[in-house]
N, C-alpha and C positions, 0 to 999 in steps of 0.2 A: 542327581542334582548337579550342575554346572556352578562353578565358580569364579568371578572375573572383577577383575577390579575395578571396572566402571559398566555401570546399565544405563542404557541413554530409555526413557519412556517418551514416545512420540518421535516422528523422522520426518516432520518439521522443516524447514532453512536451519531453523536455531537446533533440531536433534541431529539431524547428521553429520550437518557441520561439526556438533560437539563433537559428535562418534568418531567421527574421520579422526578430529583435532587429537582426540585422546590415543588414539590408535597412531598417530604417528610418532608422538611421546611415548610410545614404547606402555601404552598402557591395554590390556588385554581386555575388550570392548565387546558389548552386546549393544543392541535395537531391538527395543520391542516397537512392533508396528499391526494393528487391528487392519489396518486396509487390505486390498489386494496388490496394491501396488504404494511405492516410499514416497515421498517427497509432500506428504500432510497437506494441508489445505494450499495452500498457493501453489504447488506443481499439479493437486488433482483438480481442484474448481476452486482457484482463486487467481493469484496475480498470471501465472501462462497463458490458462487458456482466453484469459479476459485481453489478454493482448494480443493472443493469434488473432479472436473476433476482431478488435481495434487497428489490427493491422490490415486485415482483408475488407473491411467498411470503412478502411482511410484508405482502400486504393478504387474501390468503386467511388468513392465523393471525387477523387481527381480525376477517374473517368469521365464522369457526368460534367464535372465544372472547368476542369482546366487543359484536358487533354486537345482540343477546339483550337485554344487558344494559343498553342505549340505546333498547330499545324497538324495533330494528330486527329485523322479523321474517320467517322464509322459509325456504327450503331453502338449505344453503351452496353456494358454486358448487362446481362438478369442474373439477377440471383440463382444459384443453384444452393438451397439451405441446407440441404441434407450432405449437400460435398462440402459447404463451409466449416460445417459441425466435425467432417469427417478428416479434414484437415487440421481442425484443434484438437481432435482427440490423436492426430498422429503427431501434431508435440507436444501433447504430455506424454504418449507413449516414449518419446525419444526419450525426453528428461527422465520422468521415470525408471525406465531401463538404463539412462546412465547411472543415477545411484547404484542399481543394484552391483552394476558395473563397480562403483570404488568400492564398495561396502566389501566387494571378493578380492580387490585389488588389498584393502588396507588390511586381511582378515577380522572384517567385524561379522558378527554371527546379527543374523535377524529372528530374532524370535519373535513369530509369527502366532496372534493373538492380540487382546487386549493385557493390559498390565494394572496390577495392584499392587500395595505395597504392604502386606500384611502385618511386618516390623522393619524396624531398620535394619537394613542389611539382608534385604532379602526381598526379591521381586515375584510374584506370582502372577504366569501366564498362563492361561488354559489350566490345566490340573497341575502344571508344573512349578516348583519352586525352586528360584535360583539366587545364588546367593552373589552378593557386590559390594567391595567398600564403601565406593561412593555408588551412587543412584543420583542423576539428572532427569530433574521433572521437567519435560517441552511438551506439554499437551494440549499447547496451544488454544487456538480463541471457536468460537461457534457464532454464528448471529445470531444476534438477539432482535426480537419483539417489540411490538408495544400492547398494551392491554388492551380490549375489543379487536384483535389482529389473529387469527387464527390460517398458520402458514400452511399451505397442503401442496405446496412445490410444483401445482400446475393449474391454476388462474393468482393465487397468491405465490408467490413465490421469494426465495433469498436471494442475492446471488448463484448458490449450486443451481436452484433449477431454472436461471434467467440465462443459464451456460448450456440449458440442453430444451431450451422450449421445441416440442413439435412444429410448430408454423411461424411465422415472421409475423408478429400483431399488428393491427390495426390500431388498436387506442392500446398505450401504457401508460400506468399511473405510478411513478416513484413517488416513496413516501422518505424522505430525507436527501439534501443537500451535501453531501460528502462528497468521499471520493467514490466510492463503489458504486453509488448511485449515478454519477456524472459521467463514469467511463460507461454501466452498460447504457445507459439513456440515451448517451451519444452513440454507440453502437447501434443500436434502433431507429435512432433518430433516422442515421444516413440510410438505414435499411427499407426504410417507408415509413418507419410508425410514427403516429404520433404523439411525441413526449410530452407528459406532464409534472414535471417535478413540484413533491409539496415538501415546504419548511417549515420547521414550527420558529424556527429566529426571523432577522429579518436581512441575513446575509448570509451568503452560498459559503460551503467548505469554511467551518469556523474555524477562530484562530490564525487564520490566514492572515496575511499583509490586507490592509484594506482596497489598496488602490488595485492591489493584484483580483482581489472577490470582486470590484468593481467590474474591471475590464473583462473578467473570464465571463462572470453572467452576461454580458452585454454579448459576447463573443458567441456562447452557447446560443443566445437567443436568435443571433443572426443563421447559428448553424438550423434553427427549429423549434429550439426546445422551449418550451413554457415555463413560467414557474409561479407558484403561488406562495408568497412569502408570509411569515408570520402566522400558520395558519395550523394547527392542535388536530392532528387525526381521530377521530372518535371512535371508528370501527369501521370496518368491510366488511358487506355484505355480499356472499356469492349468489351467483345462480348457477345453473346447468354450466353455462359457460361464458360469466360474464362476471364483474365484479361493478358494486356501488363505494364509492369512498366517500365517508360522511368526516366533513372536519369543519371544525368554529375556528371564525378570524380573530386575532388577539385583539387588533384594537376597538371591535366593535361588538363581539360575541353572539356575530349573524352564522347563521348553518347554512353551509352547501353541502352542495355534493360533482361528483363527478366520475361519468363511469367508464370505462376500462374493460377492454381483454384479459389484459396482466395487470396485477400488482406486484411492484417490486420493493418488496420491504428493505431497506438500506439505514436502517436506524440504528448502526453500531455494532461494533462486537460483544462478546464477553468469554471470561476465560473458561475453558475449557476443563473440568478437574474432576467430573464425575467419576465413581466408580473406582477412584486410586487407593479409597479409603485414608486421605488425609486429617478426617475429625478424630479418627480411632486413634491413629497416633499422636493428635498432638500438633499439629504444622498449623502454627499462626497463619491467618488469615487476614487481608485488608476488610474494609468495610465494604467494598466492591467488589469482594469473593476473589482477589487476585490472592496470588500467595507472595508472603510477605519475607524477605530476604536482607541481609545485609551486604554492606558493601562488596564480599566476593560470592555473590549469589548463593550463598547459605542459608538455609531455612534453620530457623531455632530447634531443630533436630539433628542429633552431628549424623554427617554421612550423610545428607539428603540435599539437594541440591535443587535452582531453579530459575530458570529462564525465559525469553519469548513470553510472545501475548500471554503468558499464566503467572504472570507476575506484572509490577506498575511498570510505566512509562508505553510511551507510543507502541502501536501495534501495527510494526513494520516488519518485514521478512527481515531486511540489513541490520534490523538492531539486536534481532532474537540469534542471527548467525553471528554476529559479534560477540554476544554475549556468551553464545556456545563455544566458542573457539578463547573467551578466557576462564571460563570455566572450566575447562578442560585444563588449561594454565595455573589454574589455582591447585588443583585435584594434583596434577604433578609436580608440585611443592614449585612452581615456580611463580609470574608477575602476572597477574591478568588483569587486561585495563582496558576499560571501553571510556570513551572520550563522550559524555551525553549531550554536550553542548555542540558538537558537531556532527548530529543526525540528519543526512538529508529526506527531504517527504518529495515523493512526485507524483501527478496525476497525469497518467497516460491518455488525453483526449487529447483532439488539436486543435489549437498549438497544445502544448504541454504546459505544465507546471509544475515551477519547483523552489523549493525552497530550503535555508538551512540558515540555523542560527536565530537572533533574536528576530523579530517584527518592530515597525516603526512604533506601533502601539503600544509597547513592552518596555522599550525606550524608554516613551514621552511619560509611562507608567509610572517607571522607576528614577523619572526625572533624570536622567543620564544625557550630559550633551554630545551630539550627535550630528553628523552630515552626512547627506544623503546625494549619490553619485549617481544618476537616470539616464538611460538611453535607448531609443526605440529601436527596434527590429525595422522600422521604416527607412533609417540612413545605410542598413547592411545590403550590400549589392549583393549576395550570395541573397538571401533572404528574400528581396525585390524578383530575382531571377526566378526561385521557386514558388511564388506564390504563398509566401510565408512571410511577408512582412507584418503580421497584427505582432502586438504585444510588445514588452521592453525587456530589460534588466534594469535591476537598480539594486547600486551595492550600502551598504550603512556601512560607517567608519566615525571611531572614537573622534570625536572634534579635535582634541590635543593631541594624544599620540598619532592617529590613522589607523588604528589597526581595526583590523577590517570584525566587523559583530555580529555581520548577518547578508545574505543575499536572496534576491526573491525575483523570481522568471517566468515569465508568461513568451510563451515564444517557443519555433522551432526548435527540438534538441533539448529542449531544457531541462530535461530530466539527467542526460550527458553531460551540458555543460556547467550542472552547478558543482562538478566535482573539482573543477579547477580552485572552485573558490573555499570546495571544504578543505583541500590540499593546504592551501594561503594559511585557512584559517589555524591546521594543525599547526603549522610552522610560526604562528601568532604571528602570519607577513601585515602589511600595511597596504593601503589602498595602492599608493606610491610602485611597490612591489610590485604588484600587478600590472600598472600602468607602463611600468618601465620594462617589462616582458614579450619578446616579439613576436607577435601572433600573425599567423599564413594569413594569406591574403589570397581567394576570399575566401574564408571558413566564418561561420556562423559566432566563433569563439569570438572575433572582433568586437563582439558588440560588448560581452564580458569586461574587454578592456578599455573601451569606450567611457564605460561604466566606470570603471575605475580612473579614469580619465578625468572624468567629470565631479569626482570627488576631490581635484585638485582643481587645475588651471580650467578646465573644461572639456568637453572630446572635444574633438578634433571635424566629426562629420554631424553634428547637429547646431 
């Protein structure tokens, strides 16, 4: 039996990080990890490989459309699918292998299996039991279903099997408006298929800025994509190699249908926590099956710890790795502080989207007076140059003070450049702040400041 003062269960963003976090604190560190390879759902079939594909079907769409128009001239290329797949799988292979890489660097042991927690203070892997003061649960999220929806990962599929389909389809049918559904949609979209995204609301990527859902579906749709809004999936039905998707429209409770190669279920996560045996011991529960914590990620069992999509809030890779790196902060008797009001969210299709902080709707909610500081991507000369002029920024600022409450990006980079503004936001800077900041010229940042601009006297180039 091994003994160590910290066991991280799942290697996650949010478990390694913690592992690493603790092991650099001078804390003697395990990882349990069931895969073949580390880095949990978003290094093996989640956020990588979804942007290796979005990277290689965002340079075939600027072949076909804009490459002409630069004087680059030729036949466009073909697809080759089986090299595309075989390129996303050599970087996961990198990331992946980098982990194992710090894991030897920082000496954290991998124990290699799935993990339970039989009692506090004691993890069981395979037949083995090993003992740890603290224990950090990252076991992260799984996708989840809807009822009549039966997923078999090759004509239904999740995201994992929309990352490793055999052939490039002809007809796709997403069943949800998110994010996961919109990057592979738009992956396929460029690749030939044809998209059809279904919502059961009556607007894309909920929670979002309004004006931003606006312009991105309009955006989507000029790139191909379809969508049927408002509209209650009932069930799919397969055949040999085909799928039926029967769903009723809200406002009128008429049935269609529409059929499909693939379906791509995209209706949400859910956390992750089979098999840990947390009923036996005791670990409160939310009502939403997350595991329930207080302020320094403590489950109401001493010694047991928990982070990442298996507990509440957003289920982002950057919030589950924050959370592990102060967790680990807590565990070594020192401060650990995750700032929740400054989470950035991004959707990697193009342009991009991003956001962080409040929404204009959350505002006008909370009645809170507010000005709102807008600038398009259409006055950036860098932007005009690349063929990336759609979308804006717009920044929101306290009416009295300025300080800045939220910002929201549709446009080149945008996933890069709302960092500037979470930065602002840490430092509680003001619209003014920003405005008065000298940004290169031309960089796409411009327009950030434009934005901030116009929360004052006005920009400058609209």
């Amino acid at each position: 039996m091994a003994s160590y003062d910290v066991i991280v269960i799942g290697s996650g963003p949010g478990g390694y990080v913690a592992a690493i976090r603790c092991a650099q604190l001078g804390l003697k560190t395990a990882c349990v990890e069931g895969r073949e390879t580390l880095g949990g759902t978003c290094l093996n079939v989640g956020c990588i490989p979804s942007k290796a594909l979005l990277h290689a079907s965002h340079q075939l769409h600027e072949a076909e459309h804009n490459f002409a128009k630069m004087g680059l001239k030729g036949k466009s290329p073909s697809v080759d699918w089986k090299q595309m797949l075989a390129y996303k799988d050599d970087v996961i292979g990198q990331n992946t292998k980098g982990i194992e890489f710090l894991f030897k660097k920082n000496k954290i042991d991998w124990l290699k299996g799935w993990g339970a927690i039989p009692e506090a203070g004691k993890v069981k892997v395979g037949d083995e039991v090993h003992e740890a003061k603290s224990i950090i649960v990252a076991t992260g999220s799984e996708a989840s279903s809807l009822p009549g929806i039966e997923v078999d990962e090759k004509i239904v599929v999740t995201s994992t099997g929309a990352l490793e389909l055999p052939k490039i389809p002809k007809k796709m049918v997403v069943i949800g408006a998110g994010v996961i559904g919109l990057e592979l949609g738009s992956v396929y979209a460029r690749l030939g298929t044809e998209v059809t995204v279904v919502e059961y609301l009556d607007a894309i990527t909920p929670g979002m800025d309004g004006e931003v859902q606006k312009t991105f579906k309009r955006l989507l749709e000029k790139q191909g994509l379809s969508f049927v809004m408002g509209a209650a999936v009932q069930s799919v039905e397969t055949m040999k190699t085909k799928a039926k998707v029967h769903y009723k429209l809200r406002k009128d409770d008429s049935d269609a249908t529409l059929d499909a190669d693939v379906v791509l279920v995209a209706t949400g996560r859910r956390p992750y926590t089979d098999g840990l045996g947390l009923d036996a011991l005791g670990v409160e529960m939310t009502e939403r099956g997350q595991i329930k914590t207080d302020a320094q990620w403590r489950t109401n069992v001493p010694g047991i710890y928990a982070i990442g999509d298996a507990i509440a809030g957003p289920m982002l890779a950057h919030k589950a790795e924050d959370e592990g790196m102060a967790a680990a902060e807590v565990i070594a008797g020192k401060h650990g502080h995750v700032n929740y009001g400054v989470i950035p969210g991004v959707i990697y299709t193009h342009p991009e989207v991003a956001n962080v902080g409040h929404t204009e709707e959350e505002l006008k909610e909370a009645g809170r007076a507010y000005k709102a500081g807008k600038f398009s991507f259409m006055g950036n000369g860098r932007a005009k140059a690349n063929f990336a002029a759609d979308g804006f920024v717009k920044i929101l600022a306290d009416k009295e003070t300025d300080r800045i409450l939220g910002a929201h990006i549709i446009g080149p980079m945008a996933g890069d450049l709302i960092h500037e503004i979470c930065v602002a936001m840490e430092f509680g800077a003001s619209a003014e702040d920003v405005a008065l900041t000298c940004h290169a010229h031309p960089t796409y940042s411009e327009a950030v400041r434009e934005a901030a601009l116009a929360c004052g006297d006005g920009a400058i180039h609209s």
